[in-house]
C-alpha positions in Angstrom: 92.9 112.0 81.6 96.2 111.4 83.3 98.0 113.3 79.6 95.4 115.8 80.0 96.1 116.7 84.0 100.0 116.7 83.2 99.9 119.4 80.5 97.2 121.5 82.6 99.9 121.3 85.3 102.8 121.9 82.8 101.0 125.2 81.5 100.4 126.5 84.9 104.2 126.1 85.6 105.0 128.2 82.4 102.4 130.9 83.2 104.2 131.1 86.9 107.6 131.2 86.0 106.9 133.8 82.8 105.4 136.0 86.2 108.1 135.6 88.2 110.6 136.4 84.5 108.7 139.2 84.3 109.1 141.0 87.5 112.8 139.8 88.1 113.1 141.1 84.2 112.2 144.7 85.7 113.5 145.0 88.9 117.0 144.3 87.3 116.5 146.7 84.9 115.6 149.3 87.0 118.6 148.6 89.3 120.9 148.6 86.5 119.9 152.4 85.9 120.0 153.0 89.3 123.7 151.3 90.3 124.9 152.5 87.0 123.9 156.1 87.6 125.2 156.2 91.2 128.2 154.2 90.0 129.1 156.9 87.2 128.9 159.8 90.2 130.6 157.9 92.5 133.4 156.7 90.2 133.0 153.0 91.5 134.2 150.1 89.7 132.7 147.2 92.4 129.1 149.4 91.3 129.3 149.9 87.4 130.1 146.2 87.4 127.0 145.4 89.7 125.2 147.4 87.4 126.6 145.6 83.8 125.7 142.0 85.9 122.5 143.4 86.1 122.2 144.4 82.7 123.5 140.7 81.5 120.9 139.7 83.8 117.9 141.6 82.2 119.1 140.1 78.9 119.2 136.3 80.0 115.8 137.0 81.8 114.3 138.2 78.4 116.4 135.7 76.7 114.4 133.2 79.3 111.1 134.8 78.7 111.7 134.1 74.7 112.5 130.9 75.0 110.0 129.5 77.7 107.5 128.1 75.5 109.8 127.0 73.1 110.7 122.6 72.8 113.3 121.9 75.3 116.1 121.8 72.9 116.1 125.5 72.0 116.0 126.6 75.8 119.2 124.5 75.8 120.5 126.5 73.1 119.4 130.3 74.6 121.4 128.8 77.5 124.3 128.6 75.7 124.1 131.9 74.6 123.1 133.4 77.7 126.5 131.6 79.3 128.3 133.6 76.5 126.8 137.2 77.1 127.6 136.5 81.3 131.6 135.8 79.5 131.3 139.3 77.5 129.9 141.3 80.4 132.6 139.3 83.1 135.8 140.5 80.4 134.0 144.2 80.4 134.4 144.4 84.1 137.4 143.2 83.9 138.9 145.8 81.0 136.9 148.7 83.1 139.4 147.6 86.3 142.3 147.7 84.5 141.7 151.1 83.2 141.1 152.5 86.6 144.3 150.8 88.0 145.9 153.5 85.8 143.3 156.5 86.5 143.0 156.0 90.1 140.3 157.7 91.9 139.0 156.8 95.2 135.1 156.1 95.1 132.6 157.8 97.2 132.5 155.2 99.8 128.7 156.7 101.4 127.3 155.8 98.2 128.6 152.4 97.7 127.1 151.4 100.5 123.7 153.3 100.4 123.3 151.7 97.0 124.9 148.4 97.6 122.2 147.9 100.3 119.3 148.9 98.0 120.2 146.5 95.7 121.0 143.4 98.0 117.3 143.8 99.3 116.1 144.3 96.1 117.7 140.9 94.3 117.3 138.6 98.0 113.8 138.7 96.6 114.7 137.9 93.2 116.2 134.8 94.1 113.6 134.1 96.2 111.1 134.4 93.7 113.5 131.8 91.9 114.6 129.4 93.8 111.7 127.2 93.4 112.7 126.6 89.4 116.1 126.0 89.6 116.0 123.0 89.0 113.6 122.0 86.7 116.2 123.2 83.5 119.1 125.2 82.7 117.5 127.9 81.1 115.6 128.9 84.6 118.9 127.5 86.3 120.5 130.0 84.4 118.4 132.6 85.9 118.8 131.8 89.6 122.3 131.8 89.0 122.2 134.8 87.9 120.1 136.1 90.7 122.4 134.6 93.1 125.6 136.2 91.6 124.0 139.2 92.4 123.2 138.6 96.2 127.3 137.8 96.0 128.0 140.7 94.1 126.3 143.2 96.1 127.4 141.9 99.1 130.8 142.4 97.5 129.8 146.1 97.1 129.4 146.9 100.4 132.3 145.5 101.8 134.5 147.3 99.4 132.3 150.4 100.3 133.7 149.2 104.0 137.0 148.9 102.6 137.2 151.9 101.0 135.7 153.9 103.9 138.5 152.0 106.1 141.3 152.9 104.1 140.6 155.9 102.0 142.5 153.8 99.3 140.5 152.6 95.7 142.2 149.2 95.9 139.4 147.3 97.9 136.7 148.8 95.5 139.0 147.6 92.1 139.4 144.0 93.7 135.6 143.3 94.2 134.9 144.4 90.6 137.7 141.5 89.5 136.0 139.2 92.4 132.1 139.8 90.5 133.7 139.5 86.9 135.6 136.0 88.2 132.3 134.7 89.4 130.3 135.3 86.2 132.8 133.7 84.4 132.3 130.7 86.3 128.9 130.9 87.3 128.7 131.3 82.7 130.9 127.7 82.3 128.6 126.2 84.4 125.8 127.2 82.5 127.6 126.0 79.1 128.5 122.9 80.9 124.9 122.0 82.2 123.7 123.2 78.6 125.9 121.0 76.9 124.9 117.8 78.9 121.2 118.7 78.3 122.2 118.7 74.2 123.5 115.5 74.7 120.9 114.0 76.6 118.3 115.6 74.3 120.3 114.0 71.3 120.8 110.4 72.9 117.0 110.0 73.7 116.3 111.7 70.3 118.1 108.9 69.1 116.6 106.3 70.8 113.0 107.0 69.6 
């Protein structure tokens, strides 16, 4: 009865957090339109990468979804690759800055912000939604993480959208996108770290039976 209780509780937690996948799953992606749209018109480097974070963060939610029902070990594994999409995205933003340093234009400051603030709303309630499942493994720890690099990131956004207001200057705007791409990177080697420790546990008790 006790087995039977456990797994009724077990497949209750999967249906919640495959809700809460979902809906985070669309609310980034329809942000990512949104930021990378009004990034585009705005010429904003701090908002395009916002808007490629969110689009790495659509992809390690589905990635998320996939995996969910899947034996421990492979949602292990989709972390790993999910630390290494974050990596590819983080060196995108990066390239993208260093093409504006030589193509300077000064962003539309109004929008930044306008934008910036939609989206901050918008992903506090993603990472409220998954909070409560951050640790119970790295594949939904990966997603909080990524929800919460995107409370930082937006809250980058509008400060440079301060910044850039303040100085009339597309320095500030350039230095948040190299301040969101640094903290995927190390928000994605923590992810490959955890991931790693979870193979090995998986594989030492593996062992042991």
């Amino acid at each position: 009865m006790s087995d039977g209780c456990c797994e009724i509780e077990e497949e209750l937690a999967k249906g919640s957090k495959r809700r809460i996948l979902w809906l985070v799953l669309a609310i980034n992606l329809v942000m990512f339109f949104v930021e990378g749209i009004a990034g585009w018109l705005a010429q904003s480097n701090a908002l395009m990468a916002d808007a490629l974070d969110m689009l790495g963060d659509a992809a390690i939610y589905g990635f998320s979804l996939f995996v969910i029902q899947h034996d421990p070990v492979w949602r292990t594994r989709a972390g790993i690759l999910k630390a290494v999409i974050m990596s590819a995205f983080a060196l995108g933003i990066l390239g993208s800055a260093i093409y504006r340093v030589y193509h300077q234009t000064v962003p539309d400051a109004s929008a930044m912000g306008i934008i910036g603030g939609l989206a901050l709303a918008t992903n506090l309630l993603c990472a409220y939604l998954l909070l409560r499942f951050k640790d119970d493994d790295v594949n939904m720890r990966s997603a909080w993480l990524c929800s919460r690099n995107d409370v930082l990131a937006n809250l980058g956004v509008i400060a440079a959208a301060g910044g850039v207001a303040w100085t009339g200057s597309h320095w500030p705007d350039l230095a948040v996108g190299v301040v969101i791409a640094g903290l995927i990177l190390q928000s994605s080697f923590g992810i490959f770290k955890d991931a790693q420790v979870e193979l090995q546990e998986n594989g030492t008790g593996r062992a042991a039976q």
